[in-house]
C-alpha positions, 0 to 999 in steps of 0.5 A: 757633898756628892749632890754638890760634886755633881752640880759643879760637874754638870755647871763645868761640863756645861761650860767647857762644851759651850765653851768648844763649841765657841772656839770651834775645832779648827782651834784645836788643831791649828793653836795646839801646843800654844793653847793658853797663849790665845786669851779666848782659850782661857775660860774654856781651859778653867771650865774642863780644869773644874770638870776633871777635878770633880770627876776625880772627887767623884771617882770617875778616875780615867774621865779626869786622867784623860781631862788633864792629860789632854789639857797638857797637850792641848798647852804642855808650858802648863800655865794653870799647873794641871801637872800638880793635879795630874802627877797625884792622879797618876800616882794613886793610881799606880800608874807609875810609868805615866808618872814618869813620863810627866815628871821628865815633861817638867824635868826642870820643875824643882817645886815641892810637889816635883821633888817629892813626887819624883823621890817616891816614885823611885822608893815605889819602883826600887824601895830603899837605896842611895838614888831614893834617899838622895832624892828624898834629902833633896825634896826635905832640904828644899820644903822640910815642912811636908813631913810635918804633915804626911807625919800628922805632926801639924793638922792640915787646915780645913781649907788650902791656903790662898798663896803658896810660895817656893819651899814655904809651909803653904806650899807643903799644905797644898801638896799634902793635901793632894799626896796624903793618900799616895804616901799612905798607900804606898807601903813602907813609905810614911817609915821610909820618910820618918827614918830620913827626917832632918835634925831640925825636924825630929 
């Protein structure tokens, strides 16, 4: 798996340096902020996607941080959803001040992992109390099949669904997959969920 990891490491890095050099700076400077409205970027945004996520895998934690955290600038409407990538990053981690400046980025984002992302970082910075359960209710109401999982009340499939859609059973796998070791190593967090869990998942 690590031999792969490097392969595709050094395929993506290959790319998104052939792929910067075709654009050329000046496209950096004059298109950013509306890089993914140009078509040309687009190859080139895939390649450093794939480079920053294997850098992850392969635990060079800061090089995809600073990946992702550079394609946002470069395109902060986020079409590729680098911020679903990011968001777990940040929170594993422990950089939680960074967290929180890219969950009120996308402040209007109600998505599975938004919610329970920002439901955790308040459990993380003030444990149990009204705002971090209310939050928590907020996030389980909208996709109550992620406790399932974190829960291991249902095993993850060995691979991510193809499609996921809004509050539905895929959408929880795929954030599971990436937020299994946050909630995890956040302490007092898997007991936290297990205490809140609605009727008609208990």
């Amino acid at each position: 798996m690590h031999h792969f990891l490097e392969k595709a490491k050094d395929l993506y890095e290959k790319g998104a340096k052939a792929g910067e050099k075709a654009l050329g700076p000046e496209i950096f400077e004059k298109e950013c902020g509306y890089f993914w409205g140009i078509v040309e970027t687009r190859p080139y945004m895939r390649a450093r996607a794939g480079l920053a996520e294997c850098l992850w895998f392969l635990g060079e934690y800061e090089k995809a941080i600073k990946h992702f955290t550079e394609m946002l600038h470069l395109n902060p409407n986020d079409n590729q959803g680098i911020r679903y990538l990011l968001i777990n990053c940040l929170l594993e981690k422990g950089y939680n001040k960074d967290a929180k400046k890219l969950l009120h980025q996308f402040e209007g984002d109600i998505s599975t992992t938004w919610l329970y992302s920002r439901a955790l970082l308040i459990f993380r910075k003030e444990r149990v109390n009204s705002k971090a359960n209310k939050l928590l209710r907020k996030a389980l109401n909208y996709n109550s099949f992620v406790p399932l999982y974190i829960l291991s009340r249902r095993k993850l499939p060995s691979l991510l669904p193809e499609y996921v859609s809004p509050g539905d059973e895929n959408e929880a796998i795929a954030y599971v997959f990436k937020a299994y070791t946050v909630w995890l190593n956040t302490p007092g967090a898997i007991d936290w969920l297990a205490s809140n869990l609605p009727n008609n998942v208990k």
